[in-house]
Structure formats: C-alpha cells, structure tokens
Biotite code that builds the C-alpha atoms (Angstrom):
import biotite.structure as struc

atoms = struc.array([
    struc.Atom([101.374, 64.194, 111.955], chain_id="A", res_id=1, res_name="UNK", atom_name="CA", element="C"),
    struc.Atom([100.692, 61.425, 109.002], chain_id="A", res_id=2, res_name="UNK", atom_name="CA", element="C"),
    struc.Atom([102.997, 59.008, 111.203], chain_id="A", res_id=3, res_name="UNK", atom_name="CA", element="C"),
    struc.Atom([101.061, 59.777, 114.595], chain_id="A", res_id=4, res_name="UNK", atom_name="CA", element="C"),
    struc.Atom([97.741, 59.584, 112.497], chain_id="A", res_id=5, res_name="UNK", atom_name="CA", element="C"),
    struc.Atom([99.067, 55.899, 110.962], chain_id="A", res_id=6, res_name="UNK", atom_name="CA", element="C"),
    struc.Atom([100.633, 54.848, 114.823], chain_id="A", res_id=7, res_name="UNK", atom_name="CA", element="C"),
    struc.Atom([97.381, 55.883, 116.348], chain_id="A", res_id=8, res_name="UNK", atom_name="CA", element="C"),
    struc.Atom([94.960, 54.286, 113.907], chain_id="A", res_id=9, res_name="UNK", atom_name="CA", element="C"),
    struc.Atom([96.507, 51.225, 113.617], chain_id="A", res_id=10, res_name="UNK", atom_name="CA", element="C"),
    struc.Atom([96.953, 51.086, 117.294], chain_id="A", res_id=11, res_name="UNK", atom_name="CA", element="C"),
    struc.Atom([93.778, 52.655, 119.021], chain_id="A", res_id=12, res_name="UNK", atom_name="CA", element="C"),
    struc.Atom([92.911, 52.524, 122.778], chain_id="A", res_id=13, res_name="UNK", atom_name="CA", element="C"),
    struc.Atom([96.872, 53.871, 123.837], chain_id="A", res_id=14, res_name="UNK", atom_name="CA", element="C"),
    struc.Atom([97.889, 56.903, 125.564], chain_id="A", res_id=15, res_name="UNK", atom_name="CA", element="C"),
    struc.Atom([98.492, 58.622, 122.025], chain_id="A", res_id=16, res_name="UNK", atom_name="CA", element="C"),
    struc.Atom([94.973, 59.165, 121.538], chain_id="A", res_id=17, res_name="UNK", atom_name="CA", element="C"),
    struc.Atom([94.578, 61.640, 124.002], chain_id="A", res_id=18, res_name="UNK", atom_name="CA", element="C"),
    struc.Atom([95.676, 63.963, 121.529], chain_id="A", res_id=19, res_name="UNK", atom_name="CA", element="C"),
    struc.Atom([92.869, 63.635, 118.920], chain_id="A", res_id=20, res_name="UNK", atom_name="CA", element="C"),
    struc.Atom([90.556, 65.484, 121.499], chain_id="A", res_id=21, res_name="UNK", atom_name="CA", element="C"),
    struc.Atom([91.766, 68.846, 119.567], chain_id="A", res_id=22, res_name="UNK", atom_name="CA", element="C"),
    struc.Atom([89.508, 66.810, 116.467], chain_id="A", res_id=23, res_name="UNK", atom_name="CA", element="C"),
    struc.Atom([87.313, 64.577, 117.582], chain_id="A", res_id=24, res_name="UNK", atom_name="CA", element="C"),
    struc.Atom([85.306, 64.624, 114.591], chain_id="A", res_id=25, res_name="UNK", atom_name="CA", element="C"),
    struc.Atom([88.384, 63.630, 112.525], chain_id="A", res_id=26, res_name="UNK", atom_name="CA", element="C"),
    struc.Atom([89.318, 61.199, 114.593], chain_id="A", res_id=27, res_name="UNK", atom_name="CA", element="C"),
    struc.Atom([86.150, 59.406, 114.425], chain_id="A", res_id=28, res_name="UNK", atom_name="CA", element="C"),
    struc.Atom([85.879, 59.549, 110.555], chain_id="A", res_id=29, res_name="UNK", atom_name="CA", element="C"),
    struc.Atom([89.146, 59.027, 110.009], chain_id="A", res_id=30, res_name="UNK", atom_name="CA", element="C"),
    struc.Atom([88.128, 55.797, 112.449], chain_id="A", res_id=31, res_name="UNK", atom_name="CA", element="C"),
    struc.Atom([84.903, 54.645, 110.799], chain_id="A", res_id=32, res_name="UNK", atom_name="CA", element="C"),
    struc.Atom([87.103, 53.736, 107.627], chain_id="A", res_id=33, res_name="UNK", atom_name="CA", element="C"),
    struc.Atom([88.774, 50.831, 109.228], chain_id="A", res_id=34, res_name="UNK", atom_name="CA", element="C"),
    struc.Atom([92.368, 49.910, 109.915], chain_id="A", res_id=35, res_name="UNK", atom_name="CA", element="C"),
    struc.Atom([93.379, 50.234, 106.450], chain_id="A", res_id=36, res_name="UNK", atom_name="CA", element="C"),
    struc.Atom([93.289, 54.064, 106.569], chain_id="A", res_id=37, res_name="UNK", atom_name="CA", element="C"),
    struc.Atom([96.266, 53.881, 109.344], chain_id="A", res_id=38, res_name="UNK", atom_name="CA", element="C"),
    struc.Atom([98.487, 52.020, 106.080], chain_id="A", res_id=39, res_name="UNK", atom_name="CA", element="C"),
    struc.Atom([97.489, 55.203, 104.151], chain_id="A", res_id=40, res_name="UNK", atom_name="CA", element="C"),
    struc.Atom([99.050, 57.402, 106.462], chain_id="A", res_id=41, res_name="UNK", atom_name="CA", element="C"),
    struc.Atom([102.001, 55.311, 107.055], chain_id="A", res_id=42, res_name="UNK", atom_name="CA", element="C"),
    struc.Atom([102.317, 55.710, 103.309], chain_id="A", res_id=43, res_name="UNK", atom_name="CA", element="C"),
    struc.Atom([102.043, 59.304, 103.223], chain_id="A", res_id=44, res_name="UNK", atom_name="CA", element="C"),
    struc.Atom([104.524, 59.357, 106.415], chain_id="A", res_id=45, res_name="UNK", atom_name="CA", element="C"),
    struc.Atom([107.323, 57.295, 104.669], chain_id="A", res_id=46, res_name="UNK", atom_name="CA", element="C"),
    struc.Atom([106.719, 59.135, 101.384], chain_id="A", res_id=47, res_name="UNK", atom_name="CA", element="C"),
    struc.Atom([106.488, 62.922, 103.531], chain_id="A", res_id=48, res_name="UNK", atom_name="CA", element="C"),
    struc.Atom([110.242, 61.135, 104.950], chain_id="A", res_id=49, res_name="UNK", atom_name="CA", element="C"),
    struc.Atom([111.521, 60.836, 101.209], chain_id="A", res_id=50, res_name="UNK", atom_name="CA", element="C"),
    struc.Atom([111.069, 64.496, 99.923], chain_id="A", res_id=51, res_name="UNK", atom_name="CA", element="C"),
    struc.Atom([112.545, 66.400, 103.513], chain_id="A", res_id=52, res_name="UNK", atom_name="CA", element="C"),
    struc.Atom([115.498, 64.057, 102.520], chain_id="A", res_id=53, res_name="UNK", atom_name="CA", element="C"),
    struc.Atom([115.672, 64.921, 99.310], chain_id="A", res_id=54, res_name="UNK", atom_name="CA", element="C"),
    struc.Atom([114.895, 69.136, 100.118], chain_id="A", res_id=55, res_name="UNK", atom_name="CA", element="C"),
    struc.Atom([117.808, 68.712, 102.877], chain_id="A", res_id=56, res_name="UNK", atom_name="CA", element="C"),
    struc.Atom([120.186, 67.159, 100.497], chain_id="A", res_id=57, res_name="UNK", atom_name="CA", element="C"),
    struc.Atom([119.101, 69.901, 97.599], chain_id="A", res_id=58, res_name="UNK", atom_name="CA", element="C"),
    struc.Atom([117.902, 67.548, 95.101], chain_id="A", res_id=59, res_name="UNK", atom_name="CA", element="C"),
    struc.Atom([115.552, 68.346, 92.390], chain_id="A", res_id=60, res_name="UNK", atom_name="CA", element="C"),
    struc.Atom([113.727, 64.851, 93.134], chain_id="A", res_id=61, res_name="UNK", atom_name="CA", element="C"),
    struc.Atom([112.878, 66.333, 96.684], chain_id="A", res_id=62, res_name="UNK", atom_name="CA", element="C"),
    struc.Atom([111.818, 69.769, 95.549], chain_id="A", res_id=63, res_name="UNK", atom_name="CA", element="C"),
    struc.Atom([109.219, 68.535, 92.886], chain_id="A", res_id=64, res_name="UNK", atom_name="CA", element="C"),
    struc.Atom([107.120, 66.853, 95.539], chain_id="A", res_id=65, res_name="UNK", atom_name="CA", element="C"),
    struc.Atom([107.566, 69.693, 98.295], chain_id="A", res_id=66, res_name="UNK", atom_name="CA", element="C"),
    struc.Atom([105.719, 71.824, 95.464], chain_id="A", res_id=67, res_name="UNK", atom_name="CA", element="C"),
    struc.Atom([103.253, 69.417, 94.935], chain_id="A", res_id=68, res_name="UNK", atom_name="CA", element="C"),
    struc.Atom([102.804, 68.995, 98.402], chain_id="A", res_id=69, res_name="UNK", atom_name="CA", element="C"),
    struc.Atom([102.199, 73.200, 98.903], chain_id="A", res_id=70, res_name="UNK", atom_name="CA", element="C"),
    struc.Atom([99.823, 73.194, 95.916], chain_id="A", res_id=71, res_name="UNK", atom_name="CA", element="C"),
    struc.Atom([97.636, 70.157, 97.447], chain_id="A", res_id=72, res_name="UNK", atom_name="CA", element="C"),
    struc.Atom([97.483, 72.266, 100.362], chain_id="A", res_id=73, res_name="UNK", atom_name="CA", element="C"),
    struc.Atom([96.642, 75.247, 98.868], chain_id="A", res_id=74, res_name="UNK", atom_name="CA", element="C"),
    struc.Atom([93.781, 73.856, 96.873], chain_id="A", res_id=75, res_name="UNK", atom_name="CA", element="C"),
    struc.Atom([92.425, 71.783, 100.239], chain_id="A", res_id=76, res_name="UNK", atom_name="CA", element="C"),
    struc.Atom([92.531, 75.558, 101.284], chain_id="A", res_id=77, res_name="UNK", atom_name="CA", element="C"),
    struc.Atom([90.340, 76.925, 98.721], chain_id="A", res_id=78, res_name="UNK", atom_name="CA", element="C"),
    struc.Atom([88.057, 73.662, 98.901], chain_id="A", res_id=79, res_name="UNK", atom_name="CA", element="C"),
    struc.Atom([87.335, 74.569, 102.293], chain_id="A", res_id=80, res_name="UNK", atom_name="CA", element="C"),
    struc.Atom([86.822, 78.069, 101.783], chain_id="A", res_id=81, res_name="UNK", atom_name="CA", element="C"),
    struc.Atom([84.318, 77.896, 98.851], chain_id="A", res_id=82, res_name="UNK", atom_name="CA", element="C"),
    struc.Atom([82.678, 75.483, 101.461], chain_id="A", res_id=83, res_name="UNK", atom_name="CA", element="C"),
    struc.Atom([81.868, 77.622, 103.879], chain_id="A", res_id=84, res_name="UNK", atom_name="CA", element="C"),
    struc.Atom([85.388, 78.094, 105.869], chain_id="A", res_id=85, res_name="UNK", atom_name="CA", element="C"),
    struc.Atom([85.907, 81.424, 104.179], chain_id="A", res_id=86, res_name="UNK", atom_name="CA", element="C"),
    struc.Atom([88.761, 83.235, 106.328], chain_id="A", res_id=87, res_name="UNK", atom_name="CA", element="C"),
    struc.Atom([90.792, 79.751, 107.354], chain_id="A", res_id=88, res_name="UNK", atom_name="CA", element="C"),
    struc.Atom([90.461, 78.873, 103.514], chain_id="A", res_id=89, res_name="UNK", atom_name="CA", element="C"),
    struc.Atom([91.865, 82.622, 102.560], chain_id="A", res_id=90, res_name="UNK", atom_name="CA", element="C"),
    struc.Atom([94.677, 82.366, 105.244], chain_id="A", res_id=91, res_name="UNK", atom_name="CA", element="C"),
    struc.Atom([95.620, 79.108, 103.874], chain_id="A", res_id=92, res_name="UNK", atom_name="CA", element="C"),
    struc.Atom([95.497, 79.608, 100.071], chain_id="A", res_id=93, res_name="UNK", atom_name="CA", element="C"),
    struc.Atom([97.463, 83.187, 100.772], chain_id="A", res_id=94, res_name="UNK", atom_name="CA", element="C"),
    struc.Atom([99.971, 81.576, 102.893], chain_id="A", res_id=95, res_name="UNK", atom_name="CA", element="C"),
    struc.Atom([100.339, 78.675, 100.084], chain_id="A", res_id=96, res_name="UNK", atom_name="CA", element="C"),
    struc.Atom([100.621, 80.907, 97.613], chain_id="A", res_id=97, res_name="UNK", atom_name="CA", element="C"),
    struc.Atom([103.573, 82.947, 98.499], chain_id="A", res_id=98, res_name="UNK", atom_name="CA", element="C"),
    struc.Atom([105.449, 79.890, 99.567], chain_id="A", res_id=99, res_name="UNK", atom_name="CA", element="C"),
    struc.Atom([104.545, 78.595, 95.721], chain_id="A", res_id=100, res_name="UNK", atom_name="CA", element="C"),
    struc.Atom([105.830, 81.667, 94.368], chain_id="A", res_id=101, res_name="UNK", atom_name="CA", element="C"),
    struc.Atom([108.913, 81.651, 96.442], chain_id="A", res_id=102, res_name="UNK", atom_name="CA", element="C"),
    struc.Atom([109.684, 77.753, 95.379], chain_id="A", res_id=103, res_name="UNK", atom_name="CA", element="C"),
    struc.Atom([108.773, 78.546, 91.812], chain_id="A", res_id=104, res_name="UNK", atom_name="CA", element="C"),
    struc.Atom([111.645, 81.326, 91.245], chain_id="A", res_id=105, res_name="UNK", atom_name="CA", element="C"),
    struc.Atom([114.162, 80.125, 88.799], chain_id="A", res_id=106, res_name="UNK", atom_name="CA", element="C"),
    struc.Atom([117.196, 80.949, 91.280], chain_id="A", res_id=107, res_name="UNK", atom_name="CA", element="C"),
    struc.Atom([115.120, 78.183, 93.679], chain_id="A", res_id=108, res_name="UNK", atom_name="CA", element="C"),
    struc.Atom([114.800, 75.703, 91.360], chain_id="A", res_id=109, res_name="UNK", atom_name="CA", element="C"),
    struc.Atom([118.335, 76.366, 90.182], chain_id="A", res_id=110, res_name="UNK", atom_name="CA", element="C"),
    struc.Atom([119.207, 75.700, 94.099], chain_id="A", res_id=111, res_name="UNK", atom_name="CA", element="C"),
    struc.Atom([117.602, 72.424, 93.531], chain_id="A", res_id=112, res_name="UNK", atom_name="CA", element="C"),
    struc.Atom([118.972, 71.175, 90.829], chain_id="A", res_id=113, res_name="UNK", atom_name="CA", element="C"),
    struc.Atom([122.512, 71.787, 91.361], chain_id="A", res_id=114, res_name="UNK", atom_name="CA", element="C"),
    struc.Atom([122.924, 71.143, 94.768], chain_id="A", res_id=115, res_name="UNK", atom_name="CA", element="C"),
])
C-alpha cells in the first residue's frame, strides 16, 4: 500500500487512482501536501521491502523493525480510539497486541536470531 500510495502520488491523473475512492478524504490530504509526500512513501515502501526480507530470511535485523512496525500500529490504534474511533481503535490495539506478545516470546526472538 506505501508503494501504490508513493506510485499514485507522484503520478496523479492515471487509472490507479480509481482506487482511492474507498478514502477520498485521505487521498486529498495526503494530496494537499505536495509531491514530496509520494518520496515519503516510496521511503517507507523500500524500507517496508527491507524488514519482509530480513523476517523471510530469519534475521534479527528484520524482526526488530517488524516489532516496531506492530507497536506504531498499535499506538495509531489507540490514537484513534481516544479520538473518538472507539471500537476500530479497540479492534486494532487488541489485534496489535497479541501479535506483540506473540513476537516478544523468547523462543521468537530466539527464531530470529539464529536463523
């Protein structure tokens, strides 16, 4: 999704937009900023790239930011439901949580590190 948001910022007026009509109103934020919020997400996209290679390959240097990842998530997730976005914001923070606490386990970070 970072790469499609990058490809279609970058590159308005193509056939990819058609998509942002599930979120308009992101869309056009994310559009107001200017071109320069399209390199962002290329950014994250490459970066998003680097850790699945590293969490395929069981390295330790991929599983650090997969669980940094999950824990941005989670606390978007509580953001948005002390804002107002109660049930989506519960969903997300319980479903964020468990996969922390999964990830967390010694035996999983044991998988990591000597894969």
């Amino acid at each position: 999704m970072a790469a499609y948001a990058a490809v279609t910022l970058l590159r308005p007026g193509t056939m990819l937009d058609a998509l942002w009509v599930l979120n308009k109103a992101g869309h056009a934020q994310l559009a107001s900023l200017g071109k320069g919020v399209g390199l962002g997400f290329a950014a994250l996209s490459a970066s998003l790239c680097a850790a699945a290679v590293g969490w395929f390959r069981r390295r330790y240097w991929g599983w650090v930011p997969g669980t940094t990842i999950i824990a941005i998530n989670a606390t978007g997730d509580f953001i948005n439901g002390v804002r107002g976005e109660w049930l989506k914001g519960a969903i997300g923070v319980a479903i964020a949580g468990l996969l922390l606490f999964y990830m967390t386990r010694s035996g999983v970070r044991n998988f990591f590190r000597h894969g």
